[in-house]
Jmol script that loads the backbone (N, CA, C; Angstrom):
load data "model"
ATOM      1  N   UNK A   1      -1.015   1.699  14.604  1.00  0.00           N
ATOM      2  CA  UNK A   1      -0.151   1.438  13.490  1.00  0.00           C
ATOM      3  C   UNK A   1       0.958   2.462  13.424  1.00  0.00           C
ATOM      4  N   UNK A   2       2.020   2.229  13.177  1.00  0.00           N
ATOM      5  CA  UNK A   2       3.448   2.922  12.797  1.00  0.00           C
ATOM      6  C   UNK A   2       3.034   3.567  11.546  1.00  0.00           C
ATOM      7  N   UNK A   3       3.601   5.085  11.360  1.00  0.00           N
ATOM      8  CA  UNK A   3       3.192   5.528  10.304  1.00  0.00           C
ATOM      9  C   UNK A   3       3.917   5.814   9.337  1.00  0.00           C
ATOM     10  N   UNK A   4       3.596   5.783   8.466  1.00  0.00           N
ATOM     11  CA  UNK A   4       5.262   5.426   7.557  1.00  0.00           C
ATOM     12  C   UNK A   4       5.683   7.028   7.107  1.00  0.00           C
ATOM     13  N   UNK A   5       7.230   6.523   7.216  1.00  0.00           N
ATOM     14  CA  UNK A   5       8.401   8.141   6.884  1.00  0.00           C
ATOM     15  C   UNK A   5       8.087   8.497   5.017  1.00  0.00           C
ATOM     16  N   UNK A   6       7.535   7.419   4.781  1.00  0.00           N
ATOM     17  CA  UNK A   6       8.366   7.840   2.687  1.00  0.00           C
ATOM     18  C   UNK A   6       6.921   8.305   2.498  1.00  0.00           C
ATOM     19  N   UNK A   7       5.501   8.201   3.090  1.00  0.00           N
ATOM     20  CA  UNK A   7       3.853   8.483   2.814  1.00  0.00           C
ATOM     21  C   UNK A   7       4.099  10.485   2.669  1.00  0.00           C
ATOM     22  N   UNK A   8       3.717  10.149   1.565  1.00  0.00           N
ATOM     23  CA  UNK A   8       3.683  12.075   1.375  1.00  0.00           C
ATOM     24  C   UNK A   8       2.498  12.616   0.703  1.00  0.00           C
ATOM     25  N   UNK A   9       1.351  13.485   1.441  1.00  0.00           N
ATOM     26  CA  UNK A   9       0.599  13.613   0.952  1.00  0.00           C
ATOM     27  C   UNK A   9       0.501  14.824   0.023  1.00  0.00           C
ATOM     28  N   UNK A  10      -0.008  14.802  -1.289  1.00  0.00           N
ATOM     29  CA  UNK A  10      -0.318  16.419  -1.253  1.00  0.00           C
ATOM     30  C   UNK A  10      -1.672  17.271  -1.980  1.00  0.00           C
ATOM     31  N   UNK A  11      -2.232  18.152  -2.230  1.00  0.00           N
ATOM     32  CA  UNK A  11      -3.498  18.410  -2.352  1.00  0.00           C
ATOM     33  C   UNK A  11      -3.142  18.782  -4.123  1.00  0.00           C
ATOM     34  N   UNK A  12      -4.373  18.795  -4.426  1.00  0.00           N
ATOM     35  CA  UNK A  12      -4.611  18.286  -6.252  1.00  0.00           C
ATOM     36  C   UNK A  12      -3.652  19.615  -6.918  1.00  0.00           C
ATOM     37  N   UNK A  13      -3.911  20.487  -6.009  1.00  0.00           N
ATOM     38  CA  UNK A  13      -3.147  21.662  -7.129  1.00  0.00           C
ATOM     39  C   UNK A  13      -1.570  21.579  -7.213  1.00  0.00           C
ATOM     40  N   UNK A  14      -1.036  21.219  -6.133  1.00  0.00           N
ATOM     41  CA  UNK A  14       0.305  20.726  -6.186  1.00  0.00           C
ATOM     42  C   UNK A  14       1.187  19.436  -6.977  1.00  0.00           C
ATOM     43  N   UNK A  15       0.142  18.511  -7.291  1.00  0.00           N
ATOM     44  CA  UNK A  15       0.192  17.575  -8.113  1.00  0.00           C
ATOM     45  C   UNK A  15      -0.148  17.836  -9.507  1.00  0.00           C
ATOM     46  N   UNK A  16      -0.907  19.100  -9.661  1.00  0.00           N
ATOM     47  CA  UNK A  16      -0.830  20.149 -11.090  1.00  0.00           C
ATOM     48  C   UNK A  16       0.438  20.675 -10.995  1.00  0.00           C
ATOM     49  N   UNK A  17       0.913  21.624 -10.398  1.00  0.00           N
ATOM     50  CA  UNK A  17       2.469  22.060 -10.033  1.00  0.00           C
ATOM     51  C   UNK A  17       3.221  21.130 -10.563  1.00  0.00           C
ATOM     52  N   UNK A  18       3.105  20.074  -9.646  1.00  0.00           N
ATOM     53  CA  UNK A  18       4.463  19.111  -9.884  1.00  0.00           C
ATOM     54  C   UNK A  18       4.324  18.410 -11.384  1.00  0.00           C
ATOM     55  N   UNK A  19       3.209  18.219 -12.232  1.00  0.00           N
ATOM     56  CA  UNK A  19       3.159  17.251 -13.360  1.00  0.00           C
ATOM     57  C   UNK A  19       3.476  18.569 -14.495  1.00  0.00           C
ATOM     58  N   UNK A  20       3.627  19.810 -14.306  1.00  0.00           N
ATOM     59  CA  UNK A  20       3.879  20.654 -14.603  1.00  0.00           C
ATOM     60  C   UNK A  20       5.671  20.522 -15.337  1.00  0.00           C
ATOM     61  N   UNK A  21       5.834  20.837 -14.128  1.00  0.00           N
ATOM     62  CA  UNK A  21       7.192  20.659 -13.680  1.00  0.00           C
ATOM     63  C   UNK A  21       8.275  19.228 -14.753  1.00  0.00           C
ATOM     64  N   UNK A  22       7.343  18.461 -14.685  1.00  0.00           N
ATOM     65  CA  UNK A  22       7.940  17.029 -15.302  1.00  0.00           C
ATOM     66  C   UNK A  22       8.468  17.393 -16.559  1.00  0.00           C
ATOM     67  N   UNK A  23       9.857  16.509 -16.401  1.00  0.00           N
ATOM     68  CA  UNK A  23      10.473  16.596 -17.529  1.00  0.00           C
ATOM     69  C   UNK A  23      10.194  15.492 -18.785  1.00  0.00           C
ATOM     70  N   UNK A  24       8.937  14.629 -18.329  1.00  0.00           N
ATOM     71  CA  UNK A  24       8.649  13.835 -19.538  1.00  0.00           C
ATOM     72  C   UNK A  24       8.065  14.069 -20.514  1.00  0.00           C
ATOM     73  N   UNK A  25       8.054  13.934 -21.891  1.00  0.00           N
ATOM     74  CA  UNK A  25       7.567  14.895 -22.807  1.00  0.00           C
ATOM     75  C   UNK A  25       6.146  13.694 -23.151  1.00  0.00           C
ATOM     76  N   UNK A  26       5.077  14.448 -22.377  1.00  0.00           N
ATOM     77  CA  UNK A  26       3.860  13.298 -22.421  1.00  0.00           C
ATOM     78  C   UNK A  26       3.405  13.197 -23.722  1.00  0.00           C
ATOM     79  N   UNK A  27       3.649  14.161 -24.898  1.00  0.00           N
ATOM     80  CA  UNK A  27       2.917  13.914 -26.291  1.00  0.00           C
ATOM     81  C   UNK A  27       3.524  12.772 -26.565  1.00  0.00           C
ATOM     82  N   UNK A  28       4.773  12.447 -26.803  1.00  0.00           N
ATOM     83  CA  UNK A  28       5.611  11.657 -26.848  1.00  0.00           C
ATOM     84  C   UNK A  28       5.235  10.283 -26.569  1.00  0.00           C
ATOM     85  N   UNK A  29       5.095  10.087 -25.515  1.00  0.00           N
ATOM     86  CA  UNK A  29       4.471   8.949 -24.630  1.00  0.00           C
ATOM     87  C   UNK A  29       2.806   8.611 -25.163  1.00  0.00           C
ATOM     88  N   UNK A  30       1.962   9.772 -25.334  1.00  0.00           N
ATOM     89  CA  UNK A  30       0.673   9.695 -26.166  1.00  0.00           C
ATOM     90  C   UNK A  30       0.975   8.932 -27.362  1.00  0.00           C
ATOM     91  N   UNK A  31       2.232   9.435 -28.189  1.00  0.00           N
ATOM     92  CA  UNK A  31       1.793   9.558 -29.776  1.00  0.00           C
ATOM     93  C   UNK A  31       2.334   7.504 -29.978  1.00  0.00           C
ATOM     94  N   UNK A  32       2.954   7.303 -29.017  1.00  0.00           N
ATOM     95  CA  UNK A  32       3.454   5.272 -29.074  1.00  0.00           C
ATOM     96  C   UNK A  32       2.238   4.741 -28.750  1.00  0.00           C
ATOM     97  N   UNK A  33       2.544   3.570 -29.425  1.00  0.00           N
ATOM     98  CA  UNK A  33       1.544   2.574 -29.276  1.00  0.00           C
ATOM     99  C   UNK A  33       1.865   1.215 -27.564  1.00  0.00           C
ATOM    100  N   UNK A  34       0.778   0.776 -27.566  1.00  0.00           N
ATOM    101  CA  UNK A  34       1.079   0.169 -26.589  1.00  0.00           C
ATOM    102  C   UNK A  34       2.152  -0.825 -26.566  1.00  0.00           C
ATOM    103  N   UNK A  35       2.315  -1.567 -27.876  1.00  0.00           N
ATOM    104  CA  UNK A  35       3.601  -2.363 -27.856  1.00  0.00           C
ATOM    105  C   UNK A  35       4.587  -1.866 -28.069  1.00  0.00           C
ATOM    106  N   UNK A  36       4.475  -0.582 -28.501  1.00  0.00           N
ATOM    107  CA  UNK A  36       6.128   0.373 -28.717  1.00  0.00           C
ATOM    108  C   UNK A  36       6.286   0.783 -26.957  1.00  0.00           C
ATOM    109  N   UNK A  37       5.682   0.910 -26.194  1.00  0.00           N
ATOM    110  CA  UNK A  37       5.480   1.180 -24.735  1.00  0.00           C
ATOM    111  C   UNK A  37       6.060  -0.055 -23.928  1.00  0.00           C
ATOM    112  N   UNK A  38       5.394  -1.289 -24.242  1.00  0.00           N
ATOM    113  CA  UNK A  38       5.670  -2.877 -23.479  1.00  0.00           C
ATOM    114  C   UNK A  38       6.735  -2.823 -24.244  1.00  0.00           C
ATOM    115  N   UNK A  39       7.237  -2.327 -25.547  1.00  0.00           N
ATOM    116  CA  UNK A  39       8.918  -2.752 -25.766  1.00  0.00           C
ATOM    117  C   UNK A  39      10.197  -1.943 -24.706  1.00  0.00           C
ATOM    118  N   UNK A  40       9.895  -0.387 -24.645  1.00  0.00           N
ATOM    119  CA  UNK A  40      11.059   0.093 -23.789  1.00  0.00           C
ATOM    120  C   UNK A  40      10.766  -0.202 -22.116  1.00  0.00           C
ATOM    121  N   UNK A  41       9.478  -0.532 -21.511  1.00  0.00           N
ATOM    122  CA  UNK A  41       9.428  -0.900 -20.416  1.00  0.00           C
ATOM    123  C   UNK A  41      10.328  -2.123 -20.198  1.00  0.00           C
ATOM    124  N   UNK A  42      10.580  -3.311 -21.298  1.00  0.00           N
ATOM    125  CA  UNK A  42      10.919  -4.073 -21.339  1.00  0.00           C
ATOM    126  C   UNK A  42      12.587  -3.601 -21.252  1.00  0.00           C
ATOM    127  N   UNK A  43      12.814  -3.306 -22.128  1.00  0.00           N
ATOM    128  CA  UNK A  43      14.342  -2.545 -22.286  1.00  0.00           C
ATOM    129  C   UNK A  43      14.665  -1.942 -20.771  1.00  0.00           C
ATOM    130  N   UNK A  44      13.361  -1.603 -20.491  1.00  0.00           N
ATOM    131  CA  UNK A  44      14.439  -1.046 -19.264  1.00  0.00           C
ATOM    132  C   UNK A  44      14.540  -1.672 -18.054  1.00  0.00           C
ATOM    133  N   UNK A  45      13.353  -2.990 -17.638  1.00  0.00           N
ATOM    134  CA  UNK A  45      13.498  -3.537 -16.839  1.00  0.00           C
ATOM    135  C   UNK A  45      14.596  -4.916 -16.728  1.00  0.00           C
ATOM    136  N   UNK A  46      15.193  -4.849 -18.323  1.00  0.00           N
ATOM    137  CA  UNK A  46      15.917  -6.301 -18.224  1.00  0.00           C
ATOM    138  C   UNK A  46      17.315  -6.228 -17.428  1.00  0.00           C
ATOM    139  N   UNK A  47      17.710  -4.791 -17.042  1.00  0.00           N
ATOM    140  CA  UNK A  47      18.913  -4.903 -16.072  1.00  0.00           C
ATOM    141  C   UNK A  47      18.391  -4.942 -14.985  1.00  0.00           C
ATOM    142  N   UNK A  48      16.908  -5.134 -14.353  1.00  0.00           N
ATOM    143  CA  UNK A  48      17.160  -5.527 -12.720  1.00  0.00           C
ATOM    144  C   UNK A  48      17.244  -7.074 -12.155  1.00  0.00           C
ATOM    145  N   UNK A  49      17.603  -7.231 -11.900  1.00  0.00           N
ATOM    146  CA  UNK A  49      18.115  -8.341 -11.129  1.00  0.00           C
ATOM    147  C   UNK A  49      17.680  -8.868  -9.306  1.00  0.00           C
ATOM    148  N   UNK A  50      17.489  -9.382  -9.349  1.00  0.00           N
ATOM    149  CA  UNK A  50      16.627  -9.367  -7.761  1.00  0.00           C
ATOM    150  C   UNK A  50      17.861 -10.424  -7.325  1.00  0.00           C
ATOM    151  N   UNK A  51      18.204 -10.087  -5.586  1.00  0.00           N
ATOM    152  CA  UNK A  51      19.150 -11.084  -5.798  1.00  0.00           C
ATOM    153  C   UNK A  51      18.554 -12.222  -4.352  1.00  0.00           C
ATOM    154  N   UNK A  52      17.999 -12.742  -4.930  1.00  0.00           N
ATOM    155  CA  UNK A  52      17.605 -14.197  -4.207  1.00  0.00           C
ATOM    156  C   UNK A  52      18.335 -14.817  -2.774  1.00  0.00           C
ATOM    157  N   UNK A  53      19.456 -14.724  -3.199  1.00  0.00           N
ATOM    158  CA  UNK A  53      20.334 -15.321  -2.212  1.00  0.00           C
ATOM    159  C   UNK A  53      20.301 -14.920  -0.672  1.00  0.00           C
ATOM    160  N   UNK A  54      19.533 -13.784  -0.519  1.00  0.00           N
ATOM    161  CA  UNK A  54      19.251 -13.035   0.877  1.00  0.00           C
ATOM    162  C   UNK A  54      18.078 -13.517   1.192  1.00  0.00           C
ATOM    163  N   UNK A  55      17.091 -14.222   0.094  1.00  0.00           N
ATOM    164  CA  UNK A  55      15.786 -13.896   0.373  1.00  0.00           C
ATOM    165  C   UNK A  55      15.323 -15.023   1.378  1.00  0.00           C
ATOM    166  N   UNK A  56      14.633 -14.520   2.436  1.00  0.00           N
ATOM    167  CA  UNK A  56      13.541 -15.515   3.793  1.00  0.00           C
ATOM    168  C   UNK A  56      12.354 -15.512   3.629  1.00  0.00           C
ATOM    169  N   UNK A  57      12.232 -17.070   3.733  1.00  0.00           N
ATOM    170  CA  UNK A  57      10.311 -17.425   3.791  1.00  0.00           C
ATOM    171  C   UNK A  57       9.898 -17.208   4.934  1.00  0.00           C
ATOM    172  N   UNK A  58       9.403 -16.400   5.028  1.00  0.00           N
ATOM    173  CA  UNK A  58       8.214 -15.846   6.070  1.00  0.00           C
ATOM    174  C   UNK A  58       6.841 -15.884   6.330  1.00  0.00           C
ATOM    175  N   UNK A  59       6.588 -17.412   7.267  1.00  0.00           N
ATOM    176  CA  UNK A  59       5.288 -17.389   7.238  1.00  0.00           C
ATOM    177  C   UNK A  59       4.002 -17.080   7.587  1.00  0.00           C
ATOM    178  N   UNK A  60       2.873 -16.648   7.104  1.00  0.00           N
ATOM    179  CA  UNK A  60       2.132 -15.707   8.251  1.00  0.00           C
ATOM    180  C   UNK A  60       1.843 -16.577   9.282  1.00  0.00           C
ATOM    181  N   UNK A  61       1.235 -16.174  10.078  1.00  0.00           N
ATOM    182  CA  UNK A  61       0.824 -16.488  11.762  1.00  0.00           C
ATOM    183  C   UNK A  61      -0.258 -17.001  11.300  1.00  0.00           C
ATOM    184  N   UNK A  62      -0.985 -17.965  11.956  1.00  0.00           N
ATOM    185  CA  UNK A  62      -2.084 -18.638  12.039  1.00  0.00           C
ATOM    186  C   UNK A  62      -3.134 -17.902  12.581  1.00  0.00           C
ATOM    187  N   UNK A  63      -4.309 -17.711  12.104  1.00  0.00           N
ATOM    188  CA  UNK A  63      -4.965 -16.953  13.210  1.00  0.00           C
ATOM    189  C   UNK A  63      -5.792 -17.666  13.922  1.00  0.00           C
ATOM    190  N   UNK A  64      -6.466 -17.211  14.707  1.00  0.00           N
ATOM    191  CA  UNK A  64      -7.727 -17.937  15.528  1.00  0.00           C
ATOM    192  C   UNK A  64      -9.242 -17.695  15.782  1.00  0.00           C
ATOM    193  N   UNK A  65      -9.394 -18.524  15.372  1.00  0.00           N
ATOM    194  CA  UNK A  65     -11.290 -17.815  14.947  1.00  0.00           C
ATOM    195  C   UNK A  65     -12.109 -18.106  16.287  1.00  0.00           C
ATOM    196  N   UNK A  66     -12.470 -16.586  16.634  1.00  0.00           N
ATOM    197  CA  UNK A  66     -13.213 -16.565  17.944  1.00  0.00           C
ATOM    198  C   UNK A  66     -15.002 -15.848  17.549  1.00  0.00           C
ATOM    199  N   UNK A  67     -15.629 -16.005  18.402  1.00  0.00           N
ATOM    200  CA  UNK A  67     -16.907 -15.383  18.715  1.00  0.00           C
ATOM    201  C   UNK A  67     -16.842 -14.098  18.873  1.00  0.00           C
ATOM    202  N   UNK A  68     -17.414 -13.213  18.566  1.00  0.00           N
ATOM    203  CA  UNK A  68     -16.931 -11.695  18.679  1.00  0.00           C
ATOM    204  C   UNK A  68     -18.424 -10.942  19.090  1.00  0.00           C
ATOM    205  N   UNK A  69     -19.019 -10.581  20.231  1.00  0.00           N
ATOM    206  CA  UNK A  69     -19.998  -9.655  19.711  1.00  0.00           C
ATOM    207  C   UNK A  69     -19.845  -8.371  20.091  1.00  0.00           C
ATOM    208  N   UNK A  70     -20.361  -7.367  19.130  1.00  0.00           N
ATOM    209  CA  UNK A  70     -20.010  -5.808  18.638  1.00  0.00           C
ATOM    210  C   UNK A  70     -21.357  -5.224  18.879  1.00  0.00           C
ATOM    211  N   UNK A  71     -21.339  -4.386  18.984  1.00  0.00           N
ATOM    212  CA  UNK A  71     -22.496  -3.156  18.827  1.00  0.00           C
ATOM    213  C   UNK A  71     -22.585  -2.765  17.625  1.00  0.00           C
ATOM    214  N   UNK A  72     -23.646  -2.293  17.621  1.00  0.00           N
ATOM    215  CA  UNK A  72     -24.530  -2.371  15.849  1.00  0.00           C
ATOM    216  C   UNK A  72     -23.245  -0.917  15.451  1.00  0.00           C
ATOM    217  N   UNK A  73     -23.463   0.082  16.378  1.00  0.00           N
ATOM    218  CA  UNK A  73     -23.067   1.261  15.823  1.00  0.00           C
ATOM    219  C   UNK A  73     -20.980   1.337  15.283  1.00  0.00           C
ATOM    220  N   UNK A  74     -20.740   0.139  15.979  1.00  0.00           N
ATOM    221  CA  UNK A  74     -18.979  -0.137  15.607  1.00  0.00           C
ATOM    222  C   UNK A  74     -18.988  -0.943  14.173  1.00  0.00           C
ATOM    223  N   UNK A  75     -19.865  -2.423  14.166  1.00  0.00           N
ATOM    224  CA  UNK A  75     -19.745  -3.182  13.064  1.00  0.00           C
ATOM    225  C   UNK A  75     -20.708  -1.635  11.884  1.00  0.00           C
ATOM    226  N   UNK A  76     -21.658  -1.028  11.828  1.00  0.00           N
ATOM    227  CA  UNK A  76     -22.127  -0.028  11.219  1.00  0.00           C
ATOM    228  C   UNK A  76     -20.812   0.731  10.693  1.00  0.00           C
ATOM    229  N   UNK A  77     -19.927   1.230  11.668  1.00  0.00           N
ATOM    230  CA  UNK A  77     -18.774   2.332  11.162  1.00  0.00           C
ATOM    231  C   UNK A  77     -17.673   1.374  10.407  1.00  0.00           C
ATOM    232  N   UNK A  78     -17.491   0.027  10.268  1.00  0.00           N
ATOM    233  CA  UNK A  78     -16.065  -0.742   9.720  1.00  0.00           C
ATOM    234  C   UNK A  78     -17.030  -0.926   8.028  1.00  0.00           C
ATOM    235  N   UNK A  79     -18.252  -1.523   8.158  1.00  0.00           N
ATOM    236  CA  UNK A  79     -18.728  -2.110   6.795  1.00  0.00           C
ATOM    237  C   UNK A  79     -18.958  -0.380   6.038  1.00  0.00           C
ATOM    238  N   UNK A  80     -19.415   0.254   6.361  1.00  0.00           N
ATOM    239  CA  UNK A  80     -19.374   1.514   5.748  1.00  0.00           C
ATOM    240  C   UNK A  80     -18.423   1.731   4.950  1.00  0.00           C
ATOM    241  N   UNK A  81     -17.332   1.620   5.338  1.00  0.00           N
ATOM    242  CA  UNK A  81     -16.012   1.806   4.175  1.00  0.00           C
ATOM    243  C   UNK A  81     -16.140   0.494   2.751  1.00  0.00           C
ATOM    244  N   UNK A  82     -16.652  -0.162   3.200  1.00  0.00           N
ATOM    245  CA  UNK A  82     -16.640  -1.411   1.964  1.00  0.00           C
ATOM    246  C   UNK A  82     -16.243  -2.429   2.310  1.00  0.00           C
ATOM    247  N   UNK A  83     -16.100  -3.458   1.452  1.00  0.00           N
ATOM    248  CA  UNK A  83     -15.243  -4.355   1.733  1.00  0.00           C
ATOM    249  C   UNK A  83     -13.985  -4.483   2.650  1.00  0.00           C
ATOM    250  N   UNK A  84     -13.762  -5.482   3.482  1.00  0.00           N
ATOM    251  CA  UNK A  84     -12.610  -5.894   3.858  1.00  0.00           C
ATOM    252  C   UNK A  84     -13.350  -5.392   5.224  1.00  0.00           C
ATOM    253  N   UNK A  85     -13.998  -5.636   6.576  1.00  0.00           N
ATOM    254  CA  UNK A  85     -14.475  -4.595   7.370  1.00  0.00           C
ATOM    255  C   UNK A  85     -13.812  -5.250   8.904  1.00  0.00           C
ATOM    256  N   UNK A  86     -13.613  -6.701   8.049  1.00  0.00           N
ATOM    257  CA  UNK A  86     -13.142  -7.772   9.482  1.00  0.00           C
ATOM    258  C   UNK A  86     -11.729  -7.373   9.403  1.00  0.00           C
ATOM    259  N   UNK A  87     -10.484  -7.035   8.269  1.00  0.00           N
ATOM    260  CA  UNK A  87      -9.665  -6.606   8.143  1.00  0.00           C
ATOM    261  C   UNK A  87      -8.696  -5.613   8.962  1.00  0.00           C
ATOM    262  N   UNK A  88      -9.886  -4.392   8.528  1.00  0.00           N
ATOM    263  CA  UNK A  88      -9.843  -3.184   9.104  1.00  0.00           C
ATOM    264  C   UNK A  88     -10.145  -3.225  10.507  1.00  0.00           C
ATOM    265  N   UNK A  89     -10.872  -4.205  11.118  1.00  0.00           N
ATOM    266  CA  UNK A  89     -11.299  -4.283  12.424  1.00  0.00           C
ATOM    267  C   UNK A  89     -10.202  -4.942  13.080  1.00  0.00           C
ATOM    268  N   UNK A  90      -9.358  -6.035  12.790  1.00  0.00           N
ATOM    269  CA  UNK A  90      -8.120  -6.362  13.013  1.00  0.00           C
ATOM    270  C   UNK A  90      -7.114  -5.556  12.886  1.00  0.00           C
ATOM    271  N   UNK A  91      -6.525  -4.536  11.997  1.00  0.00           N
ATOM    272  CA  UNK A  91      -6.048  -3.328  12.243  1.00  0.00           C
ATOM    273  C   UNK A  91      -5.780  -2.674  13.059  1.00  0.00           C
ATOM    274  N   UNK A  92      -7.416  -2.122  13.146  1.00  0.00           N
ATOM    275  CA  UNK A  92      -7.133  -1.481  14.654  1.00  0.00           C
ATOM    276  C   UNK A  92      -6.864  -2.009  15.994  1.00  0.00           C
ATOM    277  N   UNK A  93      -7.174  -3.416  16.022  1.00  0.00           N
ATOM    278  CA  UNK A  93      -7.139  -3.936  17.592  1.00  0.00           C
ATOM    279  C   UNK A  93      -5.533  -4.209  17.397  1.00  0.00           C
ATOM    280  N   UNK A  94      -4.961  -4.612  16.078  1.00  0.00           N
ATOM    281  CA  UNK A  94      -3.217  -5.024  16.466  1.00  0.00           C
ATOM    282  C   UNK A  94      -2.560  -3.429  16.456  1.00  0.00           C
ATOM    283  N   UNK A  95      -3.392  -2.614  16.382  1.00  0.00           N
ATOM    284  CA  UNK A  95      -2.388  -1.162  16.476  1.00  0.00           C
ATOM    285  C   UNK A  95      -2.688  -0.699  17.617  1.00  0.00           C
ATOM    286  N   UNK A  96      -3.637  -1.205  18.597  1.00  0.00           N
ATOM    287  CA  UNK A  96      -3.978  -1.053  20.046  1.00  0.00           C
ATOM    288  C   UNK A  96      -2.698  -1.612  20.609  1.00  0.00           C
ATOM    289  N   UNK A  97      -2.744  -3.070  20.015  1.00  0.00           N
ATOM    290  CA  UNK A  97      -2.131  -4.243  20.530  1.00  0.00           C
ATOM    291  C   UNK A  97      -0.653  -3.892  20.927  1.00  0.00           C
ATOM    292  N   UNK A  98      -0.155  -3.003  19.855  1.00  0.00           N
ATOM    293  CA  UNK A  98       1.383  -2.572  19.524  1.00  0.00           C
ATOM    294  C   UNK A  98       1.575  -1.164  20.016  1.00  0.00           C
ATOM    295  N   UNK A  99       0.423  -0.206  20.298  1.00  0.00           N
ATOM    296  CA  UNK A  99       0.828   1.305  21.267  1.00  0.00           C
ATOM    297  C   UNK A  99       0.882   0.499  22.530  1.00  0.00           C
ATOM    298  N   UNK A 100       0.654  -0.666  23.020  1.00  0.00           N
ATOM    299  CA  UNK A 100       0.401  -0.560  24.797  1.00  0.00           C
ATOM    300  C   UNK A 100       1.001  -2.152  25.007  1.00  0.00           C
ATOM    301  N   UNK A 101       1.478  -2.284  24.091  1.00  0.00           N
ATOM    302  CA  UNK A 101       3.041  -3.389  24.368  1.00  0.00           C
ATOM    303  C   UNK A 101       4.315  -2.675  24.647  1.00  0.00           C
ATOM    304  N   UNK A 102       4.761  -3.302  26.114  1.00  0.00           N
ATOM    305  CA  UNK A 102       6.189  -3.042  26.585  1.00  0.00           C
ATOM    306  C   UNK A 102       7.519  -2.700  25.536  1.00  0.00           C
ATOM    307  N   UNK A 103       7.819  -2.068  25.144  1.00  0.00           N
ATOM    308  CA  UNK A 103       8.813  -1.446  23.720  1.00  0.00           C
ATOM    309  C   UNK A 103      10.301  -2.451  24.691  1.00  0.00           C
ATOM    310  N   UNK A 104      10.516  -3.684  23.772  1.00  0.00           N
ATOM    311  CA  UNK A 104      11.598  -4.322  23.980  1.00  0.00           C
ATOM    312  C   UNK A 104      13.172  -3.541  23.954  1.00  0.00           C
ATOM    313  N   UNK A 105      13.833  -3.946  24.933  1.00  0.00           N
ATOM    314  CA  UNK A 105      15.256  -3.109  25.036  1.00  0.00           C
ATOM    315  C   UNK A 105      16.270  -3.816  24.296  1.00  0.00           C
TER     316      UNK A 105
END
end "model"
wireframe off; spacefill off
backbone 0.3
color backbone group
């Protein structure tokens, strides 16, 4: 998989730092109610505008359902994480798929 440029990680104390730092005055934000909240979210989302006229339907790919057999100790390491394990197992084989494909000129 390509790893993305904007992914920024950072460790808990720096995210203390930075909420620190914020110029939003959170009592503020505490002391409203939720519909005084859904009112300026509202206020502020009514100037965006999405502009349609660019937009392409893009449809996914069909896939193809094959027979697969795995070793206990691979299908063991994908379901471990939880849900989604056939997902994640597709993942990795299309990020195989895409390091050791010919890079088009």
């Amino acid at each position: 998989m390509k790893k993305d440029k904007n992914i920024v990680r950072y460790a808990a104390a720096e995210l203390k730092a930075k909420s620190a730092e914020s110029a939003t005055d959170l009592s503020k934000v505490d002391a409203l109610s939720d519909e005084q909240l859904d009112h300026l979210i509202a206020e502020d989302e009514c100037d965006i505008r999405p502009d349609w006229t660019r937009a392409k339907l893009i449809l996914p790919q069909a896939k193809q359902s094959i027979h697969l057999r795995l070793e206990e100790d691979v299908i063991n390491f994908f379901k471990s994480s939880g849900k989604g394990h056939i997902s994640r197992m597709q993942a990795v084989l299309k990020a195989y798929v895409n390091a050791h494909r010919p890079h088009a000129k």
